[in-house]
DRENVOKE-432337 format. One record per residue (C-alpha): x, y, z. Coordinates in steps of 0.001 Angstrom, whole numbers, plus 500000, padded with zeros to 6 digits. Layout:
BEGIN
XYZ...
//
This chain:
BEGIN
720055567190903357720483569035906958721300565979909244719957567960912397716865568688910629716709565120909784717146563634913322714597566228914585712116565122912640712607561110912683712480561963916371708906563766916285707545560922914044708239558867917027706188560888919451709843561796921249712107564704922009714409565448919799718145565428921052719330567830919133717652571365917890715464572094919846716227575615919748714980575647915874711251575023917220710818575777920632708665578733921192706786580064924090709480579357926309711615582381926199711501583829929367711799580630931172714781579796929022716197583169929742715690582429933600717502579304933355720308580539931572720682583585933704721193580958936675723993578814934780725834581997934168725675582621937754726541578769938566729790579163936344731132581873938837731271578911941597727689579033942858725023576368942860721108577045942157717913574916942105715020575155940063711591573230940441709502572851937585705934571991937707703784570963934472701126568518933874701541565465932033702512566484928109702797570017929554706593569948927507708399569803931146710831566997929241711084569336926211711863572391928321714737570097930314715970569070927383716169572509926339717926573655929070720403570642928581721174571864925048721926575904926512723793573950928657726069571330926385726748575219924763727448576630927439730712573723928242728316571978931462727739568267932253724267567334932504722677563994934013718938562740934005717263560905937210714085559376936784712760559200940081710673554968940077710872552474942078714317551625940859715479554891941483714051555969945028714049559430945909714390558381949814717367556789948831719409559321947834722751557014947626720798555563944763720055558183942928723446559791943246725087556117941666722441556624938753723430560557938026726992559195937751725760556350935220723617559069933711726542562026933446726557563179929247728607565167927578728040567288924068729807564872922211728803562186924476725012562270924636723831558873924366726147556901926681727392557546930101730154559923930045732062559235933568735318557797932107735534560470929400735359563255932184737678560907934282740060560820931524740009564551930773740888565193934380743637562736934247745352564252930408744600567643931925746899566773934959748871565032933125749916568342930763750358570360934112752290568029935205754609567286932553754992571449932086755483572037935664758529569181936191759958569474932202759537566269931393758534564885927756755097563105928028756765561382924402759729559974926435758683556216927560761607556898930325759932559877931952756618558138932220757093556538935535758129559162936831755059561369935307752958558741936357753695558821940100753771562677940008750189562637938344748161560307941225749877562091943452748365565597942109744851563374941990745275562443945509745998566658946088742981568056944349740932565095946118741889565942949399741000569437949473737360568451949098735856568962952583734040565650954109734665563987950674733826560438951458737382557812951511735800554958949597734625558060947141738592559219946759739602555707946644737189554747943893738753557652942242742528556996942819741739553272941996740234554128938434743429556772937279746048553924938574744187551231936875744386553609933484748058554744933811749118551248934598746765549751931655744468547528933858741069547921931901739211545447934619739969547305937677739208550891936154735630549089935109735288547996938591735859551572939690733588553228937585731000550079938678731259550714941890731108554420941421727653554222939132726139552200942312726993548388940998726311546307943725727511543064941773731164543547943074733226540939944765734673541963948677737904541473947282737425543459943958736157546189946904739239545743948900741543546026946038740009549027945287739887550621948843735784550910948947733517549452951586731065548593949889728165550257948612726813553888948442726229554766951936723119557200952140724816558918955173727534559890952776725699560470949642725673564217949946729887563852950298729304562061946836727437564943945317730515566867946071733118564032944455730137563993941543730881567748941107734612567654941366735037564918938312733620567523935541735151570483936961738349568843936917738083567083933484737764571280931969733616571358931986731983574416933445729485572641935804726708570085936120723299570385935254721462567525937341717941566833936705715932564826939106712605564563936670708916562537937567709463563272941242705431562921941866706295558999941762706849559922945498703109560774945846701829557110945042704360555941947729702020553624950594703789554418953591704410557948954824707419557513956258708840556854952849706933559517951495708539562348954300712195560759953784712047561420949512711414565081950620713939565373952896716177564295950834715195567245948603715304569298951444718789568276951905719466569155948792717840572726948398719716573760951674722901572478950540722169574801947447720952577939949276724182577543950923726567577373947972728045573847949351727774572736945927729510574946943597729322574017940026725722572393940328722130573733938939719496571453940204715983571127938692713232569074939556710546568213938093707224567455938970702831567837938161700845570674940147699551567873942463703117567636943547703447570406944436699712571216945941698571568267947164698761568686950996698301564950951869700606563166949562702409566205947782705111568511949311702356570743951045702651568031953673706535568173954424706169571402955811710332572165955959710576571767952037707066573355951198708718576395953359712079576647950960709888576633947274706832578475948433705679580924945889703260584007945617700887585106942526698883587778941507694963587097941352695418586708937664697676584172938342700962585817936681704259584938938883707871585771938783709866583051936831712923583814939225710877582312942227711966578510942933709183577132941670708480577457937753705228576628936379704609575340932533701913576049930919700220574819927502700542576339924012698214579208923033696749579181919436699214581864918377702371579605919618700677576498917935700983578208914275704412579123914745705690575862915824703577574284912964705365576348910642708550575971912800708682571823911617707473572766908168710807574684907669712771571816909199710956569343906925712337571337904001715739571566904973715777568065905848714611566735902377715182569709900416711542570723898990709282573246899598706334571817901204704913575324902211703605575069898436701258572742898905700693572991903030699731576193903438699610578252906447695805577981906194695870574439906449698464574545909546695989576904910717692966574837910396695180571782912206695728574365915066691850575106915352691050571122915258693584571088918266692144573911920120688610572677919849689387569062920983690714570973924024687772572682924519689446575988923556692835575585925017695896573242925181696496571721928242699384569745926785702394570130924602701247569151921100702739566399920328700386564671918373700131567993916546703427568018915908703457564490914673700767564945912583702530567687910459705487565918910634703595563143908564701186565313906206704368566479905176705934563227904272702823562303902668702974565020900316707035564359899801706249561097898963702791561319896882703210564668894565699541564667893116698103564457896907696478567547898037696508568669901599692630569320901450692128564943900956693508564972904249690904567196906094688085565115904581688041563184907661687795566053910505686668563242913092689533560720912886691382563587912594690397565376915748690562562214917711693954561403916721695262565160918168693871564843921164694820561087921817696595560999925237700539560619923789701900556922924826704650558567926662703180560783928615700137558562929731698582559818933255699400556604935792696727554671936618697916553175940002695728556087942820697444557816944985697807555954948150694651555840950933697038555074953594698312557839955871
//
Protein backbone atom coordinates (compact mmCIF):
# COMPACT_ATOMS: atom_id res chain seq x y z
CA UNK A 1 0.00 0.00 0.00
CA UNK A 2 1.47 3.68 -0.94
CA UNK A 3 0.43 5.70 2.23
CA UNK A 4 0.51 9.06 0.14
CA UNK A 5 -1.64 7.55 -2.38
CA UNK A 6 -3.82 6.48 0.38
CA UNK A 7 -4.25 9.88 2.16
CA UNK A 8 -4.84 11.48 -1.29
CA UNK A 9 -7.54 9.63 -1.98
CA UNK A 10 -9.43 9.38 1.59
CA UNK A 11 -8.98 13.12 1.15
CA UNK A 12 -10.88 13.38 -2.36
CA UNK A 13 -13.66 11.06 -1.01
CA UNK A 14 -14.22 13.85 1.33
CA UNK A 15 -14.71 16.53 -1.26
CA UNK A 16 -11.16 18.14 0.23
CA UNK A 17 -7.63 18.93 -0.79
CA UNK A 18 -5.35 16.63 -0.29
CA UNK A 19 -2.27 17.63 1.96
CA UNK A 20 0.04 15.80 0.50
CA UNK A 21 0.66 14.90 -3.46
CA UNK A 22 -0.68 17.04 -5.12
CA UNK A 23 1.95 17.12 -7.57
CA UNK A 24 0.89 13.35 -8.66
CA UNK A 25 -2.51 14.89 -10.15
CA UNK A 26 -2.37 18.37 -10.70
CA UNK A 27 -2.44 19.26 -14.29
CA UNK A 28 -3.17 22.35 -16.18
CA UNK A 29 -1.33 24.34 -13.87
CA UNK A 30 2.15 24.29 -15.14
CA UNK A 31 2.94 27.54 -16.10
CA UNK A 32 1.38 29.11 -13.15
CA UNK A 33 3.32 26.72 -10.97
CA UNK A 34 6.42 27.56 -12.86
CA UNK A 35 5.65 31.39 -12.19
CA UNK A 36 5.34 30.82 -8.63
CA UNK A 37 8.32 28.94 -8.21
CA UNK A 38 10.40 31.24 -10.29
CA UNK A 39 9.37 33.99 -7.58
CA UNK A 40 10.41 31.78 -4.41
CA UNK A 41 13.73 31.26 -6.02
CA UNK A 42 14.01 34.88 -6.30
CA UNK A 43 12.54 35.38 -2.58
CA UNK A 44 15.39 32.98 -1.26
CA UNK A 45 18.08 35.55 -2.49
CA UNK A 46 16.55 38.10 0.27
CA UNK A 47 13.70 39.60 -1.75
CA UNK A 48 9.99 39.60 -1.09
CA UNK A 49 7.16 39.20 -3.93
CA UNK A 50 3.32 39.22 -4.01
CA UNK A 51 1.05 37.40 -6.04
CA UNK A 52 -2.86 37.87 -6.38
CA UNK A 53 -4.84 35.14 -7.51
CA UNK A 54 -8.26 35.44 -8.83
CA UNK A 55 -10.66 32.30 -9.50
CA UNK A 56 -14.25 31.72 -9.07
CA UNK A 57 -15.69 29.66 -6.50
CA UNK A 58 -14.37 25.75 -7.14
CA UNK A 59 -12.09 27.40 -9.74
CA UNK A 60 -9.06 25.11 -7.71
CA UNK A 61 -7.60 28.61 -6.23
CA UNK A 62 -7.24 26.37 -2.73
CA UNK A 63 -5.74 23.49 -4.77
CA UNK A 64 -3.32 25.73 -6.64
CA UNK A 65 -2.24 27.38 -2.95
CA UNK A 66 -1.87 24.31 -1.67
CA UNK A 67 0.24 23.48 -4.47
CA UNK A 68 2.39 26.16 -4.16
CA UNK A 69 2.69 25.32 -0.33
CA UNK A 70 3.96 21.83 -1.21
CA UNK A 71 6.91 23.50 -3.96
CA UNK A 72 7.36 25.38 -1.10
CA UNK A 73 7.69 22.80 2.13
CA UNK A 74 10.44 21.39 -0.82
CA UNK A 75 11.87 24.10 -1.33
CA UNK A 76 12.90 24.50 2.98
CA UNK A 77 9.99 27.75 3.34
CA UNK A 78 7.41 28.34 6.11
CA UNK A 79 4.03 28.75 4.93
CA UNK A 80 0.84 30.14 6.89
CA UNK A 81 -2.94 30.30 5.79
CA UNK A 82 -5.31 33.48 6.63
CA UNK A 83 -8.80 33.17 6.04
CA UNK A 84 -9.93 36.53 5.73
CA UNK A 85 -14.06 36.39 8.00
CA UNK A 86 -15.29 38.20 10.34
CA UNK A 87 -12.97 36.71 12.88
CA UNK A 88 -10.14 37.46 10.93
CA UNK A 89 -10.64 41.16 9.55
CA UNK A 90 -8.64 42.26 6.80
CA UNK A 91 -8.90 46.06 8.21
CA UNK A 92 -7.38 44.78 11.11
CA UNK A 93 -4.28 43.82 10.11
CA UNK A 94 -2.86 43.24 13.88
CA UNK A 95 -5.34 40.42 13.70
CA UNK A 96 -4.48 38.82 10.96
CA UNK A 97 -0.78 39.01 11.61
CA UNK A 98 -1.56 37.09 15.40
CA UNK A 99 -3.49 34.40 13.22
CA UNK A 100 -0.44 33.87 10.50
CA UNK A 101 1.70 33.27 13.61
CA UNK A 102 -0.98 30.65 15.00
CA UNK A 103 -1.21 29.46 11.43
CA UNK A 104 2.88 29.20 10.65
CA UNK A 105 3.48 25.09 9.33
CA UNK A 106 6.27 23.42 8.72
CA UNK A 107 6.96 20.10 6.34
CA UNK A 108 6.99 17.98 9.15
CA UNK A 109 4.67 20.13 10.98
CA UNK A 110 1.61 20.54 8.78
CA UNK A 111 -1.30 20.13 10.86
CA UNK A 112 -0.49 22.15 14.00
CA UNK A 113 0.95 25.52 14.49
CA UNK A 114 4.58 25.44 14.11
CA UNK A 115 5.81 28.77 16.08
CA UNK A 116 7.63 27.01 18.97
CA UNK A 117 9.29 24.47 16.66
CA UNK A 118 10.79 27.44 14.54
CA UNK A 119 11.38 29.22 17.97
CA UNK A 120 13.24 26.31 19.14
CA UNK A 121 15.32 25.81 15.99
CA UNK A 122 16.47 29.39 16.29
CA UNK A 123 17.32 28.91 19.85
CA UNK A 124 19.53 25.08 19.24
CA UNK A 125 20.87 26.86 16.18
CA UNK A 126 22.31 29.67 18.47
CA UNK A 127 22.90 27.60 20.85
CA UNK A 128 25.61 25.40 18.52
CA UNK A 129 27.19 28.83 17.43
CA UNK A 130 27.46 29.64 20.53
CA UNK A 131 28.89 26.80 22.21
CA UNK A 132 31.58 26.58 18.98
CA UNK A 133 32.38 30.15 19.11
CA UNK A 134 33.25 30.29 23.22
CA UNK A 135 34.52 26.24 23.43
CA UNK A 136 32.33 25.26 25.74
CA UNK A 137 30.65 21.61 25.97
CA UNK A 138 26.82 21.99 25.50
CA UNK A 139 27.14 18.16 27.53
CA UNK A 140 28.80 19.90 30.55
CA UNK A 141 25.82 20.84 33.13
CA UNK A 142 28.65 23.45 34.48
CA UNK A 143 29.01 25.37 31.24
CA UNK A 144 25.30 25.74 30.81
CA UNK A 145 24.83 28.91 32.69
CA UNK A 146 27.20 30.30 31.25
CA UNK A 147 25.92 29.13 27.56
CA UNK A 148 22.71 30.14 28.61
CA UNK A 149 23.43 33.83 29.30
CA UNK A 150 25.69 33.98 26.19
CA UNK A 151 22.70 32.56 24.03
CA UNK A 152 19.76 35.41 25.05
CA UNK A 153 22.22 37.63 24.76
CA UNK A 154 22.96 36.62 20.92
CA UNK A 155 18.81 36.59 20.73
CA UNK A 156 18.68 40.00 22.05
CA UNK A 157 21.70 40.80 19.06
CA UNK A 158 19.99 39.36 16.05
CA UNK A 159 16.65 41.07 17.47
CA UNK A 160 17.97 44.33 17.62
CA UNK A 161 19.24 44.68 14.26
CA UNK A 162 15.69 44.49 12.96
CA UNK A 163 14.81 48.09 12.01
CA UNK A 164 11.45 49.51 13.82
CA UNK A 165 10.95 45.94 15.23
CA UNK A 166 8.25 46.55 17.72
CA UNK A 167 9.66 46.20 21.90
CA UNK A 168 6.70 44.21 23.16
CA UNK A 169 7.47 42.04 19.73
CA UNK A 170 11.38 41.48 21.00
CA UNK A 171 10.20 41.07 24.44
CA UNK A 172 7.62 38.42 23.60
CA UNK A 173 10.54 36.87 21.96
CA UNK A 174 13.27 37.15 24.70
CA UNK A 175 10.48 36.14 27.22
CA UNK A 176 9.67 32.75 25.34
CA UNK A 177 13.79 31.56 24.89
CA UNK A 178 14.33 32.49 28.82
CA UNK A 179 11.23 30.75 29.81
CA UNK A 180 12.70 27.51 27.67
CA UNK A 181 16.37 27.67 28.86
CA UNK A 182 15.25 28.16 32.40
CA UNK A 183 12.41 25.28 32.01
CA UNK A 184 9.30 27.48 32.73
CA UNK A 185 6.70 25.79 30.30
CA UNK A 186 3.81 28.45 31.51
CA UNK A 187 5.54 31.57 30.70
CA UNK A 188 6.94 30.34 27.20
CA UNK A 189 2.96 29.41 26.54
CA UNK A 190 2.11 32.83 27.56
CA UNK A 191 4.65 34.12 25.06
CA UNK A 192 3.69 32.28 22.22
CA UNK A 193 -0.21 33.34 23.43
CA UNK A 194 0.42 36.56 23.35
CA UNK A 195 2.41 36.34 20.19
CA UNK A 196 -0.58 34.28 18.18
CA UNK A 197 -2.92 37.41 19.26
CA UNK A 198 -4.43 35.80 22.74
CA UNK A 199 -6.13 38.43 24.30
CA UNK A 200 -7.03 36.19 27.46
CA UNK A 201 -3.74 37.28 29.26
CA UNK A 202 -3.51 38.66 32.72
CA UNK A 203 -1.67 42.52 33.06
CA UNK A 204 0.68 40.89 35.17
CA UNK A 205 1.36 37.74 32.97
CA UNK A 206 1.93 40.94 30.29
CA UNK A 207 4.24 42.69 32.58
CA UNK A 208 6.24 39.71 33.40
CA UNK A 209 6.69 39.26 30.01
CA UNK A 210 7.56 42.91 28.96
CA UNK A 211 4.36 43.30 26.40
CA UNK A 212 1.71 45.98 26.54
CA UNK A 213 -0.82 44.40 25.70
CA UNK A 214 -2.27 43.43 22.57
CA UNK A 215 -1.30 43.58 18.82
CA UNK A 216 -1.22 47.16 18.09
CA UNK A 217 -2.37 47.72 14.35
CA UNK A 218 0.05 50.74 14.18
CA UNK A 219 2.79 48.24 14.71
CA UNK A 220 1.57 45.28 12.91
CA UNK A 221 3.70 45.83 9.86
CA UNK A 222 6.95 45.88 12.59
CA UNK A 223 5.39 42.35 13.41
CA UNK A 224 5.48 41.15 9.85
CA UNK A 225 9.12 41.82 10.09
CA UNK A 226 9.60 39.86 13.74
CA UNK A 227 7.09 37.15 11.82
CA UNK A 228 9.84 36.91 9.13
CA UNK A 229 12.85 36.92 11.35
CA UNK A 230 11.58 33.67 13.55
CA UNK A 231 11.86 31.17 10.36
CA UNK A 232 14.83 32.68 8.94
CA UNK A 233 16.52 32.32 12.10
CA UNK A 234 15.23 28.80 13.07
CA UNK A 235 17.35 27.59 9.32
CA UNK A 236 13.99 27.88 6.90
CA UNK A 237 14.42 29.64 3.61
CA UNK A 238 11.40 32.04 3.85
CA UNK A 239 7.67 32.37 4.39
CA UNK A 240 5.03 31.75 2.13
CA UNK A 241 1.92 33.77 3.62
CA UNK A 242 -1.37 33.32 2.12
CA UNK A 243 -4.13 35.71 2.84
CA UNK A 244 -7.05 33.49 0.94
CA UNK A 245 -11.22 34.49 0.59
CA UNK A 246 -10.29 38.16 0.63
CA UNK A 247 -13.78 39.03 -1.32
CA UNK A 248 -15.32 38.61 2.37
CA UNK A 249 -14.27 42.36 2.27
CA UNK A 250 -16.85 43.01 -0.52
CA UNK A 251 -20.01 42.05 1.68
CA UNK A 252 -18.56 44.48 4.32
CA UNK A 253 -21.75 47.34 5.14
CA UNK A 254 -19.80 50.26 5.77
CA UNK A 255 -17.25 51.68 3.35
CA UNK A 256 -15.00 52.88 5.54
CA UNK A 257 -14.27 49.35 6.58
CA UNK A 258 -14.34 48.30 3.20
CA UNK A 259 -11.35 51.17 2.05
CA UNK A 260 -9.27 50.31 5.38
CA UNK A 261 -9.09 46.11 4.37
CA UNK A 262 -7.49 47.49 1.11
CA UNK A 263 -5.22 49.61 2.52
CA UNK A 264 -4.03 47.34 4.48
CA UNK A 265 -3.19 45.37 1.31
CA UNK A 266 -1.88 48.33 -0.05
CA UNK A 267 0.40 48.49 2.81
CA UNK A 268 1.41 45.41 2.19
CA UNK A 269 2.11 45.35 -1.69
CA UNK A 270 4.30 48.56 -1.17
CA UNK A 271 6.16 47.14 1.58
CA UNK A 272 6.83 44.26 -1.01
CA UNK A 273 7.66 46.36 -4.10
CA UNK A 274 10.11 47.76 -1.79
CA UNK A 275 11.92 44.66 -0.57
CA UNK A 276 11.14 45.70 3.28
CA UNK A 277 10.22 42.24 3.72
CA UNK A 278 12.87 39.95 2.69
CA UNK A 279 12.12 36.35 3.02
CA UNK A 280 8.25 36.78 2.33
CA UNK A 281 6.05 35.72 -0.94
CA UNK A 282 2.60 37.00 -0.45
CA UNK A 283 -0.49 35.71 -2.32
CA UNK A 284 -3.91 36.61 -2.13
CA UNK A 285 -6.63 35.28 -3.08
CA UNK A 286 -9.77 36.32 -4.27
CA UNK A 287 -13.17 35.83 -7.15
CA UNK A 288 -13.14 38.12 -10.42
CA UNK A 289 -15.76 40.33 -8.65
CA UNK A 290 -12.96 41.16 -6.34
CA UNK A 291 -11.09 42.20 -8.33
CA UNK A 292 -13.66 44.00 -10.98
CA UNK A 293 -16.26 45.10 -9.11
CA UNK A 294 -15.80 48.93 -8.99
CA UNK A 295 -18.30 49.59 -6.12
CA UNK A 296 -17.47 47.03 -3.56
CA UNK A 297 -14.29 45.33 -5.18
CA UNK A 298 -10.72 46.83 -5.39
CA UNK A 299 -11.68 48.88 -8.63
CA UNK A 300 -12.94 51.30 -6.00
CA UNK A 301 -9.66 51.80 -3.84
CA UNK A 302 -8.09 53.42 -6.56
CA UNK A 303 -4.24 53.34 -4.81
CA UNK A 304 -4.33 49.39 -4.70
CA UNK A 305 -6.32 48.89 -8.07
CA UNK A 306 -3.19 51.13 -9.42
CA UNK A 307 -0.33 48.54 -7.94
CA UNK A 308 -2.20 45.01 -9.51
CA UNK A 309 -3.63 46.49 -12.64
CA UNK A 310 -3.22 44.19 -15.53
CA UNK A 311 -3.44 44.28 -19.45
CA UNK A 312 -4.81 41.43 -21.98
CA UNK A 313 -4.95 40.72 -25.40
CA UNK A 314 -8.55 40.78 -27.08
CA UNK A 315 -8.47 37.05 -26.84
CA UNK A 316 -8.05 37.41 -23.42
CA UNK A 317 -4.44 35.65 -23.05
CA UNK A 318 -2.21 37.57 -20.26
CA UNK A 319 1.23 37.28 -18.90
CA UNK A 320 1.28 35.03 -15.72
CA UNK A 321 4.26 37.26 -14.39
CA UNK A 322 1.78 40.29 -14.05
CA UNK A 323 0.51 40.67 -10.25
CA UNK A 324 -2.58 39.51 -10.82
CA UNK A 325 -3.04 35.68 -11.85
CA UNK A 326 -6.21 34.47 -13.14
CA UNK A 327 -7.51 30.60 -12.79
CA UNK A 328 -9.35 29.21 -15.05
CA UNK A 329 -11.50 25.84 -15.32
CA UNK A 330 -10.42 22.45 -16.69
CA UNK A 331 -10.71 21.81 -20.45
CA UNK A 332 -11.99 18.32 -21.59
CA UNK A 333 -8.45 17.28 -22.48
CA UNK A 334 -7.13 18.16 -18.72
CA UNK A 335 -10.32 16.40 -17.30
CA UNK A 336 -9.16 12.84 -18.86
CA UNK A 337 -5.81 13.14 -17.61
CA UNK A 338 -6.61 13.92 -14.12
CA UNK A 339 -9.30 11.11 -14.29
CA UNK A 340 -6.69 8.82 -15.17
CA UNK A 341 -4.26 10.73 -12.86
CA UNK A 342 -6.54 9.27 -9.50
CA UNK A 343 -7.05 5.98 -11.27
CA UNK A 344 -3.23 5.39 -10.99
CA UNK A 345 -3.23 6.60 -7.39
CA UNK A 346 -6.17 4.29 -6.61
CA UNK A 347 -3.95 1.42 -7.72
CA UNK A 348 -1.01 2.18 -5.88
CA UNK A 349 -2.97 2.82 -2.92
CA UNK A 350 -4.74 -0.65 -2.81
CA UNK A 351 -2.61 -2.44 -5.10
CA UNK A 352 -5.04 -3.56 -8.12
CA UNK A 353 -5.44 -2.64 -11.42
CA UNK A 354 -8.64 -0.94 -11.78
CA UNK A 355 -7.79 0.38 -15.36
CA UNK A 356 -9.07 -3.31 -16.24
CA UNK A 357 -12.32 -2.83 -15.63
CA UNK A 358 -12.57 1.33 -15.78
CA UNK A 359 -11.52 2.00 -18.90
CA UNK A 360 -10.39 5.14 -20.38
CA UNK A 361 -13.67 5.12 -22.35
CA UNK A 362 -15.64 5.14 -19.39
CA UNK A 363 -13.40 8.06 -17.72
CA UNK A 364 -14.06 9.54 -20.95
CA UNK A 365 -17.73 9.29 -21.01
CA UNK A 366 -17.63 10.75 -17.09
CA UNK A 367 -15.65 13.73 -18.63
CA UNK A 368 -18.40 14.31 -21.41
CA UNK A 369 -21.34 14.01 -18.62
CA UNK A 370 -19.23 16.84 -16.88
CA UNK A 371 -18.77 18.97 -19.83
CA UNK A 372 -22.37 18.85 -20.86
CA UNK A 373 -23.79 19.69 -17.36
CA UNK A 374 -21.55 22.76 -17.89
CA UNK A 375 -22.98 23.55 -20.91
CA UNK A 376 -19.73 22.70 -22.75
CA UNK A 377 -17.16 23.90 -20.36
CA UNK A 378 -15.99 23.71 -16.69
CA UNK A 379 -16.31 26.62 -14.83
CA UNK A 380 -15.10 24.85 -11.71
CA UNK A 381 -12.44 22.51 -10.51
CA UNK A 382 -14.00 19.03 -10.68
CA UNK A 383 -14.37 17.99 -7.65
CA UNK A 384 -17.32 16.08 -7.75
CA UNK A 385 -15.66 14.50 -10.78
CA UNK A 386 -12.95 13.65 -8.99
CA UNK A 387 -14.97 12.18 -6.19
CA UNK A 388 -16.95 10.31 -8.29
CA UNK A 389 -13.97 8.26 -9.72
CA UNK A 390 -12.55 8.12 -6.58
CA UNK A 391 -15.73 6.00 -5.57
CA UNK A 392 -16.50 3.96 -8.93
CA UNK A 393 -13.24 2.80 -8.17
CA UNK A 394 -13.83 1.58 -4.70
CA UNK A 395 -16.94 0.13 -5.86
CA UNK A 396 -15.30 -2.05 -8.21
CA UNK A 397 -12.36 -2.87 -5.41
CA UNK A 398 -14.88 -3.86 -3.26
CA UNK A 399 -17.63 -5.69 -5.60
CA UNK A 400 -15.41 -7.81 -8.31
CA UNK A 401 -18.44 -9.01 -10.53
CA UNK A 402 -19.68 -5.15 -10.83
CA UNK A 403 -19.22 -3.72 -14.17
CA UNK A 404 -18.50 -0.10 -14.75
CA UNK A 405 -21.31 0.04 -17.50
CA UNK A 406 -24.23 -0.70 -14.25
CA UNK A 407 -23.03 2.49 -13.19
CA UNK A 408 -23.86 4.64 -16.32
CA UNK A 409 -27.39 3.19 -16.36
CA UNK A 410 -28.48 6.13 -14.53
CA UNK A 411 -26.99 9.17 -16.75
CA UNK A 412 -29.48 11.63 -14.86
CA UNK A 413 -28.57 11.08 -11.19
CA UNK A 414 -25.42 10.85 -12.51
CA UNK A 415 -25.15 14.17 -14.24
CA UNK A 416 -26.79 15.91 -11.39
CA UNK A 417 -24.49 14.65 -8.89
CA UNK A 418 -21.25 16.25 -11.08
CA UNK A 419 -22.52 19.30 -11.34
CA UNK A 420 -23.88 19.65 -7.67
CA UNK A 421 -22.41 22.93 -6.28
CA UNK A 422 -19.42 21.20 -3.86
CA UNK A 423 -20.40 21.90 0.03
CA UNK A 424 -17.17 23.66 0.42
CA UNK A 425 -17.08 25.84 -2.05
CA UNK A 426 -20.82 27.01 -1.86
CA UNK A 427 -21.32 30.70 -3.45
CA UNK A 428 -22.45 32.97 -0.13
CA UNK A 429 -25.73 33.84 0.01
CA UNK A 430 -25.55 37.03 2.21
CA UNK A 431 -25.63 40.17 -1.16
CA UNK A 432 -23.20 42.33 -1.40
CA UNK A 433 -23.92 45.34 0.62
CA UNK A 434 -26.52 48.31 -0.83
CA UNK A 435 -24.96 50.75 1.40
CA UNK A 436 -22.29 53.11 0.07
Amino acid sequence: MDDISYEILAALRLGSVPAVGLQQFAVGRERELSELEEQLGYVVEGKSAVKFISGEFGAGKSFFCALVRECAFGKGFAASTVVISPDSPLAKLDIVVGKTFDGLRLPEKRTACALSDLLEKWLFNLMKRVATLEGLNVSDPKALPRLNTLVLAKVDEELSSVNGLDASFANAIKAYMQAHVQRDPGLASDALGWLKGSSNLAVSRKHQLGVRGELSPLAALNFVKGLLLIPQAGGVKGLVWIIDEVETVQRLPIPRQRENSFESLRVLVDQVAENALPGLMLIVTGTPRLFEDTRYGIPSYQALKDRINQIAFPDGRQSVRQPLLSLHGFDFEQLLKVGKKIREIHANALSWKPEERLTDEHIDRLAEMLVSAFGGHVERTPRNYLREIVHLCDMLHDHPNLSADEYFKNDAILAARLSAPGSRHTVPSNPLPTAT
